[in-house]
C-alpha angles and dihedrals in degrees: 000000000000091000092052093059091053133108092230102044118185089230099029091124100043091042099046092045095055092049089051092052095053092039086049085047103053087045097047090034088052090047090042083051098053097031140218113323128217126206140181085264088052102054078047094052080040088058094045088047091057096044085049092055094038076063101046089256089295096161088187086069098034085057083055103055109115121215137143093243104049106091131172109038103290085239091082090059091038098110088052101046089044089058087049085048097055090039089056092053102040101040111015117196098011087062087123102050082043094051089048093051089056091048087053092050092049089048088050075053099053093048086053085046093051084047088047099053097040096059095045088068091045100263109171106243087229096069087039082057091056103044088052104073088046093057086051085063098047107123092212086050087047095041114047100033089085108040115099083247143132084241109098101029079052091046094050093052096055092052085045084051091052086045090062095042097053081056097053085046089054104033083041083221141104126234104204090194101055094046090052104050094050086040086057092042090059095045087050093049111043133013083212090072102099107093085050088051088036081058111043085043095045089053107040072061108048090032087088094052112105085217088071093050092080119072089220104064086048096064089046088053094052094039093054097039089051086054097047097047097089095041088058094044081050100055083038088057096047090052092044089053094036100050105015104036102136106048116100106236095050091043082051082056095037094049095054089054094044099046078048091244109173094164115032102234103010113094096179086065093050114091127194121274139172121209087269119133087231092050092047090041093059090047086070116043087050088052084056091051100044092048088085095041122149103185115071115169088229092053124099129235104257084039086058090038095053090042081045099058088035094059097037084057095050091050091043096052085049083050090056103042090046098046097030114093111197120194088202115099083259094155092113083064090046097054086043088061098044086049094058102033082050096050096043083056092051093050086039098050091044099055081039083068099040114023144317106217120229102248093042087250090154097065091048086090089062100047094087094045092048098054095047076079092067095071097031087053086048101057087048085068089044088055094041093058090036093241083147089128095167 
């Protein structure tokens, strides 16, 4: 008994393995059983597919292609549509089934990834063991995996990139090559990549800095920086209005602020504002809040009740880790939690300023990241009660 609870376990690996594996089982055999889905974005990554391999996938040519809809630059969904491409070649009109099939196996990945991470800051394999099965019943985990979608490939790269920053925070050094070439996969996968690249460069940079050493002053920087969020998308949002009104794409931002959307979609959520800086103020900061909703009119019971346990576990691990003093050197755990929550803010405030889907698909990136706190905060706990029984 004594040797399960410990950080070095005799059949960690052969235990956690095989966890992995049913975990990986119930999620793949749920998506196989409700097969691939197609939306209005897949058809447009389908299109894109079929012009790349028209030009003998010269991506040179296919970034020149003018056309009204495609809008950003092609380069930011080049990694998807280089994947369709190679479905549609290889495997013709089975493409779909065979791009499901990649986005399973980068979901068995990232559970590898989430293992990975865990035990190289000394996570018992018994809490890891635990976590896994809950993140098997995520609805976000059981939802966007098999949509023809950017999703998963994108939400693969931004636990890659926590990998690599848990790295940087243990080995208290930064690989540059690594950085950059996640930094580059997500460029090449989703336009909507900058605040995950804003946050792992923002805090390569201030990781060095002796203020973020104390616990302390890292809860006063996100507390402040939650607080301040919607005051800087509102100023964002008056120069927007006041310098670029006119072009489409900023009057597509500046409309759904001024009709008082919060959820795209989704009326019941949009409250009433005027063009004053406290309305829109408080448009925002209910967007912030809301990015993380569990509750939707349209959603069923069991689907409220799983985004309900998800979220509570999310808040209870934060409330750990900020009341639970721990005497053990635990400052590697502190900078992990002000990685992800910093990196959650910076996702969250993003999609605050351009849209919150209506079924909440942006947040799906930052699940697996968030829930890597419930066994962190866990073996706080461990440490605290010296059950470190190694």
């Amino acid at each position: 008994m004594k040797n399960i609870f410990s950080t070095k376990w005799n059949y960690e690996n052969k235990v956690l393995y095989f966890i992995i594996l049913i975990c990986f089982s119930f999620i793949a055999y749920y998506h196989l059983s409700s097969g691939y889905s197609m939306s209005s974005d897949s058809q447009r990554y389908s299109r894109w597919a079929d012009d790349l391999i028209q030009l003998n996938f010269n991506f040179f040519d296919l970034f020149l292609i003018d056309k009204n809809d495609i809008r950003p630059h092609l380069f930011f969904f080049s990694i998807p549509i280089f994947l369709i491409a190679l479905c549609k070649i290889f495997f013709v009109n089975e493409w779909q089934f065979v791009f499901l099939l990649l986005n399973l196996s980068l979901v068995f990945l990232s559970l590898i990834i989430f293992t990975k991470s865990l035990l190289l800051i000394k996570v018992r394999p018994l809490l890891i063991c635990l976590t896994l099965p809950i993140i098997a019943t995520s609805v976000d985990i059981l939802t966007w995996p098999r949509f023809i979608l950017t999703d998963m490939i994108y939400s693969f790269l931004v636990l890659l990139s926590t990998f690599f920053i848990i790295k940087v925070i243990v080995n208290n050094k930064i690989n540059y090559t690594e950085i950059f070439l996640v930094i580059f996969m997500l460029l090449g996968t989703r336009p909507s990549s900058f605040p995950v690249i804003f946050a792992i460069i923002s805090f390569t940079i201030i990781l060095k800095l002796k203020f973020f050493s104390n616990k302390k002053n890292i809860l006063f920087f996100i507390l402040t920086t939650f607080i301040l969020i919607p005051f800087i998308l509102g100023f964002f949002y008056f120069f927007l209005e006041n310098n670029f009104s006119g072009i489409s794409k900023v009057d597509f931002i500046t409309s759904k602020v001024k009709s008082g959307m919060i959820i795209h979609d989704r009326p019941d959520t949009w409250i009433n504002v005027s063009n004053d800086f406290k309305d829109i103020i408080i448009l925002y900061f209910l967007r912030l809040i809301n990015f993380f909703n569990p509750y939707a009119s349209t959603f069923s019971i069991l689907h409220i009740t799983l985004n309900v346990f998800q979220l509570s576990l999310i808040l209870l691990s934060i409330f750990i880790w900020v009341y639970f003093e721990c005497k053990t050197k635990v400052e590697n755990y502190d900078k992990i939690f002000f990685y992800i929550i910093i990196l959650s803010l910076s996702v969250a405030a993003f999609h605050s300023f351009i849209l919150i889907d209506y079924d909440w698909r942006y947040r799906f990136p930052t699940i697996l990241p968030l829930f890597m706190l419930l066994p962190i905060s866990i073996e706080m706990i461990f440490k605290k009660i010296r059950l470190n029984l190694d």
